[in-house]
C-alpha positions in Angstrom: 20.1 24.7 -3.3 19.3 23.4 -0.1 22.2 23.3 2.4 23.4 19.8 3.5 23.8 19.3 7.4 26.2 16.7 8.3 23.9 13.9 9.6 22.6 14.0 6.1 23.6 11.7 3.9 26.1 12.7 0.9 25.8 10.4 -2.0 22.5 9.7 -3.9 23.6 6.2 -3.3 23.4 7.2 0.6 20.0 8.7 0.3 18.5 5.9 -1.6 19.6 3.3 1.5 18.0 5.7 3.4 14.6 5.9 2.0 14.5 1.9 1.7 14.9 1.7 4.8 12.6 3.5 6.0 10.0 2.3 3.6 10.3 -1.3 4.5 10.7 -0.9 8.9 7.6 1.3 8.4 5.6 -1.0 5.8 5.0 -3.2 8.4 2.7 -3.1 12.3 3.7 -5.5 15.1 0.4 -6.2 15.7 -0.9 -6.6 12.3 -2.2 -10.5 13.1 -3.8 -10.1 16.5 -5.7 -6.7 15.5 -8.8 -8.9 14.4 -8.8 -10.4 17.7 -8.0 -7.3 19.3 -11.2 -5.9 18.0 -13.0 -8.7 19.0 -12.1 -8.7 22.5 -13.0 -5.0 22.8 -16.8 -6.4 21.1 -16.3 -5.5 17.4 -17.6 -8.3 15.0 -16.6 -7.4 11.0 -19.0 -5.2 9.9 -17.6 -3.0 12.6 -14.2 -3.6 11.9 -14.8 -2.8 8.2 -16.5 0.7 9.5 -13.3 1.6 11.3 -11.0 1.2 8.3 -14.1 2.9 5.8 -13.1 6.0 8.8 -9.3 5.1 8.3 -9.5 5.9 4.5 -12.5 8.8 4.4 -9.4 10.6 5.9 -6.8 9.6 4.1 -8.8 10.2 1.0 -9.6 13.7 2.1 -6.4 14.7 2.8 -4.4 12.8 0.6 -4.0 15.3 -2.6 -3.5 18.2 -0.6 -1.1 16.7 1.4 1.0 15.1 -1.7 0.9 19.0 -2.7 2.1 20.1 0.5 5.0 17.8 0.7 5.4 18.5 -3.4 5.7 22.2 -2.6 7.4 21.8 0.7 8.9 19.4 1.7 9.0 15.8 0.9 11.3 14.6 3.9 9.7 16.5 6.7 6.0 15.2 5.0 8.0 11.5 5.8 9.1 12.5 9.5 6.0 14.1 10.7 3.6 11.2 9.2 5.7 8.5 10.8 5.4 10.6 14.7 2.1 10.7 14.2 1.9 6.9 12.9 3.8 6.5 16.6 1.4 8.7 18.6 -2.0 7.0 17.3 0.1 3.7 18.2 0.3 4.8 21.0 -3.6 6.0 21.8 -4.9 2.9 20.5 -3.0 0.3 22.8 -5.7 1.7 25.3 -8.8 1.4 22.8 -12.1 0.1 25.1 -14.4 0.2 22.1 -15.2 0.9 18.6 -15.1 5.1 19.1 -11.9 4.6 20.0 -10.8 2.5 17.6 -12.2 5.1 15.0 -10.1 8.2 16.7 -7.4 6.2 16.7 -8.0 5.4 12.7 -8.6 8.7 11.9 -5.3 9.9 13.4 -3.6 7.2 10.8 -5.5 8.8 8.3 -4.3 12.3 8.6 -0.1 10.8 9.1 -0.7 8.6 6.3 -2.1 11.1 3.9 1.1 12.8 5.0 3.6 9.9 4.1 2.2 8.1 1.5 3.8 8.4 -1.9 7.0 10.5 -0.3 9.1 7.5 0.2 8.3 6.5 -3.7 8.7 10.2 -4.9 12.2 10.3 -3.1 13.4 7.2 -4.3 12.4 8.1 -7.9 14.7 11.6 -7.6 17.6 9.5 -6.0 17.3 7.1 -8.5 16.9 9.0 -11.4 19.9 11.5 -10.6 22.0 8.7 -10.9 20.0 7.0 -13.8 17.5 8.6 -15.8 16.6 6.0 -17.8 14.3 4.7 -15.1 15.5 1.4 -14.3 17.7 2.5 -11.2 14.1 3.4 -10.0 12.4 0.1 -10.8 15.0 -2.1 -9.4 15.0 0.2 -6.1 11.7 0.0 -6.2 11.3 -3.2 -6.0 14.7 -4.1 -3.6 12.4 -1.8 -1.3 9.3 -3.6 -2.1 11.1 -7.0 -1.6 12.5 -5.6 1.9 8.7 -4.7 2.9 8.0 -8.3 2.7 11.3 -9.7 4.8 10.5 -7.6 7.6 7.4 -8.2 8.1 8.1 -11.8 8.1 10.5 -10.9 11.3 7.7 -8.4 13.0 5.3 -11.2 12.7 7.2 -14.2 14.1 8.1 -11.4 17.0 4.7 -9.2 17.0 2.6 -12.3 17.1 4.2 -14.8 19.9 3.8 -11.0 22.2 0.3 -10.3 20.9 -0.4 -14.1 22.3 0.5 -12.6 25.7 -0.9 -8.9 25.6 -2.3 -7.5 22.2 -2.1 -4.3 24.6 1.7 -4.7 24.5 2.0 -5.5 20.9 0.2 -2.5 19.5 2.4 -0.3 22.1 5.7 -1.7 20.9 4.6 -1.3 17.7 5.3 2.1 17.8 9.5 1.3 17.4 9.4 0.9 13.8 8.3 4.6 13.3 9.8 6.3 15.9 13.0 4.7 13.7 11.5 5.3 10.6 11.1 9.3 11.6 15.1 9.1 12.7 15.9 7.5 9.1 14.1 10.2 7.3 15.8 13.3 9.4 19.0 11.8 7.4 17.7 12.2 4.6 19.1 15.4 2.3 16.2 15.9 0.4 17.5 18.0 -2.9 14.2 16.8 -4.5 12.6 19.8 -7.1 10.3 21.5 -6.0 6.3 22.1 -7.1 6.0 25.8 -8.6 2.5 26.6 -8.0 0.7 28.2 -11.0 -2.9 29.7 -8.6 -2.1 31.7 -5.4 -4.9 30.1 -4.0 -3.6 26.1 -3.0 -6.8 24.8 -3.5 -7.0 26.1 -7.3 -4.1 24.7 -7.6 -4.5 21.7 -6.4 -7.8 21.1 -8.7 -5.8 22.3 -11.7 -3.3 19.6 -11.4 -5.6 17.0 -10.1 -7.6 17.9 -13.8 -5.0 18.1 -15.7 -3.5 14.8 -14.5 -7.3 12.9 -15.0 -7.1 14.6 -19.0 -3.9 12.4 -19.3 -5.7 9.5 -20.4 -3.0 7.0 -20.2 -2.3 8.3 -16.7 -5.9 7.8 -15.8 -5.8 4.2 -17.2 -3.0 3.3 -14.9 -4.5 5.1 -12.1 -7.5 2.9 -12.4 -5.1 -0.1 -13.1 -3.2 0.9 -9.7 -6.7 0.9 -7.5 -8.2 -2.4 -8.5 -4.6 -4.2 -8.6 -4.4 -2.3 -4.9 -7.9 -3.9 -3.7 -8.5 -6.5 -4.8 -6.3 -8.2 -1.9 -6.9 -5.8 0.2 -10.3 -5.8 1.6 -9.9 -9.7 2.5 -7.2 -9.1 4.5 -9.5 -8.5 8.1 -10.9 -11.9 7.2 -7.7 -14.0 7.0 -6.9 -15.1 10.6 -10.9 -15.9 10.5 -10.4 -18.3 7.6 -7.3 -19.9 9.3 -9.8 -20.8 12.3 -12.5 -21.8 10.3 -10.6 -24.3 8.3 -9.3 -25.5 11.7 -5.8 -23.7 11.9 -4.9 -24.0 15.5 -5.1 -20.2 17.0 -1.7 -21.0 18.3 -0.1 -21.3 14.5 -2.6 -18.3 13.1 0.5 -16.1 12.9 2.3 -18.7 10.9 0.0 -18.2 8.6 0.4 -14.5 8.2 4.0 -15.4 8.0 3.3 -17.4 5.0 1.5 -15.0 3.5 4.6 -12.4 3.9 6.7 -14.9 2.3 4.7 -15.2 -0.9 4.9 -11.2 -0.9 8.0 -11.6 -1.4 8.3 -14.3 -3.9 6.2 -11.6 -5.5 8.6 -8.9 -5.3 11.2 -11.1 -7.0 9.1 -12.4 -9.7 8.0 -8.6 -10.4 11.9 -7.4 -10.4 13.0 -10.5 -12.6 10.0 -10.4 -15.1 8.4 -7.1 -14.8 10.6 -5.3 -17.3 9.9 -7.9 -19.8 5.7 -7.3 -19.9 3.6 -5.3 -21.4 1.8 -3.4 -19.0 -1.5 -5.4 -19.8 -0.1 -8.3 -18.6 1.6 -7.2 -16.1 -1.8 -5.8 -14.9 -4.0 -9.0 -15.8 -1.8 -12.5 -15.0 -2.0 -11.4 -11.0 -5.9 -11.0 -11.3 -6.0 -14.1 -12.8 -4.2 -15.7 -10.8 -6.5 -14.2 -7.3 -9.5 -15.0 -9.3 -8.3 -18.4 -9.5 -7.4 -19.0 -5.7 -10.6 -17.5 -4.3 -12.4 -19.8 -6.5 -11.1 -22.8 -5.2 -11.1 -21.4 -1.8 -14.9 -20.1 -1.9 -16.1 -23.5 -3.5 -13.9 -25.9 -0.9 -12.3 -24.0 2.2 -10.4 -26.6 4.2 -7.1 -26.7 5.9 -5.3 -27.6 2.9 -6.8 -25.1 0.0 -7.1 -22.1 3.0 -2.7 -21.9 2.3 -4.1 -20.9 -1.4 -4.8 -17.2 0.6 -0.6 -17.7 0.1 -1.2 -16.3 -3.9 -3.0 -13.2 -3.0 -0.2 -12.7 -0.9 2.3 -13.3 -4.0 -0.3 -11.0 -6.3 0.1 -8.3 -3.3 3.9 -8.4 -3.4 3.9 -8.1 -7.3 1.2 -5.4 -7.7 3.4 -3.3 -4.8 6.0 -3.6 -6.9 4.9 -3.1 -10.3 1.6 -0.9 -10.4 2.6 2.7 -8.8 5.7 2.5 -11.3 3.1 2.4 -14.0 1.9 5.4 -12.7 4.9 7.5 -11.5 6.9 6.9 -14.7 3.7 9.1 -16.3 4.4 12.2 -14.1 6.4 14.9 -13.6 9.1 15.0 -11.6 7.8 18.0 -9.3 4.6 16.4 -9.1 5.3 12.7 -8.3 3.9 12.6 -4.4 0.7 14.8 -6.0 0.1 12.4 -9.0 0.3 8.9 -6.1 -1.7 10.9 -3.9 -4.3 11.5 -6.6 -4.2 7.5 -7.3 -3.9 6.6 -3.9 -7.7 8.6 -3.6 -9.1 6.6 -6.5 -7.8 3.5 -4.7 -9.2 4.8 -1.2 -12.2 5.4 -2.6 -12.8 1.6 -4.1 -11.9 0.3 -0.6 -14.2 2.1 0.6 -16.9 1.1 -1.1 -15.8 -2.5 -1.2 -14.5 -3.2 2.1 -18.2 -2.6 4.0 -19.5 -5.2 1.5 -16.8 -7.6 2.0 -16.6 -7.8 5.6 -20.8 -7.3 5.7 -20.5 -10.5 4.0 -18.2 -12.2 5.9 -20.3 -12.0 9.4 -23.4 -14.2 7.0 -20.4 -16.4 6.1 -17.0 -16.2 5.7 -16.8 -17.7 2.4 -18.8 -15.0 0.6 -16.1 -12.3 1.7 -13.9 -13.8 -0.8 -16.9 -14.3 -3.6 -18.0 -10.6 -3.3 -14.6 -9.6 -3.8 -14.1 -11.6 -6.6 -17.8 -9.9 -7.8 -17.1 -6.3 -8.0 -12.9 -6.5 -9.3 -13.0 -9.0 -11.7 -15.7 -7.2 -14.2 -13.7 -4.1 -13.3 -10.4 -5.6 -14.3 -11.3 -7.0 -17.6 -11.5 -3.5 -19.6 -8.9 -2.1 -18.2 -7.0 -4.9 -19.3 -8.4 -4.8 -22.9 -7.4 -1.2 -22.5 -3.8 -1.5 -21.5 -3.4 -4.0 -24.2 -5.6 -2.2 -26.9 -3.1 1.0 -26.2 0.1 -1.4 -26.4 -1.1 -2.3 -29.9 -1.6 1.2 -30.9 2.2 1.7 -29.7 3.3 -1.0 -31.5 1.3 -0.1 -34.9 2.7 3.7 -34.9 6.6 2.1 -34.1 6.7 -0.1 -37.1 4.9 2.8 -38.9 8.0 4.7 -38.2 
């Protein structure tokens, strides 16, 4: 058993706060709505800007699995602390970006913390939860406080991050660095009792591709990994070509950040929606109504973009805020508790590697006309979504046929 200093908190209770808060102060970048214009002013049009982030995620991709294992076998809290100082550092490298090679350095440095982070603050709120609840729910209401939380603050980083971007984007992207040199602080106070992964190869590697297999055999957990990716990016892709909608529909540049405000605020209408009815659906429709519901907004938008149906952007921000809080559960509550950051770093990959693809051909369509960003997104998820949400519901049947059997 791990020794507890005395920074560290004592209670599960204590550790939980701890890990929310650090999920949702790091969730969010200062500079989030003037990076498009950032990029601009440095000479990137989209296509460019989508090769950046195809950089971003090649490295967070690569890395991601072995560094789930890592902080699996490890340690979770110091995978946390050293991926939010390095989130800091390439904060700190890009607020002097001249053009796109730097831009991609400075990506590619996210990648590698990211791949470090992601799916630790999730893992260690799972353990926390679970020690004082192992039913699950404890985790799924956390899960979605923290989720919920995600959306407030950056509601309050925007309304500060974008009236200072208006002034300097240089400044913005500098400060931006607070929120994880706080986050890193939060997770040194965190006493991470979490169990730990017992490899079964001495070589990592092996290892590594033994439980990535044995995790893609599980074919419920596969489903939901696939469920997890195109609920993940289906929203995600279109987000470099939101402040460029505003304008075209004649937002007022001034009042672009209100609109990424907005869009923060549906999140977390979504959050609450997932936390009040989640629980209640199967997971087929907990998968399907939010891709109905996109599919419906970008229809309207891509067939009459104005300054009225634009706000309708607003509902993939409310299909964002549910999917955050519902899909990764889906996942998680399939693995084992010494492999939780492995098993979201292996979906996190699946999900990396369809934004990938799609992102280039989103944005590439987006310089011939904004409009068709939203279309090809539309394009390639919803013939992806549909089986998977025969699938999910075809399995829930099977579920309920063998419990009245019984």
């Amino acid at each position: 058993m791990q020794k507890r200093r005395f920074w560290e908190a004592k209670s599960p209770k204590g550790n939980r706060r701890l890990v929310i808060a650090e999920t949702a102060i790091t969730s969010s970048i200062l500079s989030m709505a003037i990076m498009v214009p950032f990029f601009n002013s440095i000479g990137m049009n989209q296509e460019q800007i989508a090769l950046s982030q195809m950089c971003f995620t090649v490295v967070a991709m690569v890395l991601n699995i072995p560094m789930g294992w890592v902080a699996d076998k490890f340690s979770r809290k110091w995978a946390n602390i050293l991926g939010d100082l390095l989130c800091a550092t390439a904060l700190f490298f890009y607020s002097f970006a001249n053009n796109i090679y730097d831009v991609i350095a400075c990506e590619s440095l996210f990648g590698i913390a990211c791949a470090l982070s992601q799916g630790v603050d999730s893992s260690l709120l799972k353990h926390f939860a679970d020690k004082d609840d192992p039913s699950g729910k404890l985790f799924k209401r956390s899960f979605s406080l923290a989720r919920g939380l995600v959306e407030i603050v950056e509601v309050v980083v925007l309304l500060i991050g974008t009236p200072i971007g208006a002034i300097s984007f240089r400044l913005a992207i500098r400060l931006s660095m607070i929120s994880y040199l706080i986050g890193a602080v939060l997770s040194f106070c965190v006493h991470d009792d979490s169990p730990k992964l017992v490899s079964k190869h001495k070589n990592p590697f092996r290892d590594m591709g033994s439980l990535t297999k044995r995790c893609l055999k599980d074919s419920a957990l596969r489903l939901r990994i696939i469920a997890y990716a195109i609920a993940r990016e289906i929203t995600h892709g279109l987000i470099w070509v939101f402040t460029p909608l505003l304008t075209l529909a004649g937002v007022p540049l001034a009042i672009v950040g209100f609109g990424w405000v907005v869009n923060s605020v549906m999140g977390f209408l979504g959050t609450k929606l997932a936390a009040k009815y989640g629980s209640k659906l199967s997971d087929a429709k907990i998968f399907a109504i939010p891709i109905a519901l996109a599919a419906l907004a970008g229809s309207i938008m891509f067939f009459n973009l104005n300054i009225v149906t634009v706000w309708l952007y607003g509902v993939f921000g409310l299909v964002r805020g549910w999917n955050g809080s519902t899909m990764i559960t889906l996942v998680k509550e399939r693995a084992k508790p010494t492999e939780q950051a492995t098993v979201e770093s292996i979906a996190r990959v699946f999900s990396q590697l369809v934004y990938i693809i799609t992102t280039y051909f989103i944005n590439r369509a987006a310089d011939v006309e904004l409009r068709y960003s939203i279309a090809t997104a539309l394009l390639i998820f919803i013939p992806l979504a549909i089986p998977v949400a025969f699938r999910l519901r075809s399995e829930n049947s099977r579920k309920y046929r063998v419990a009245s059997e019984s």
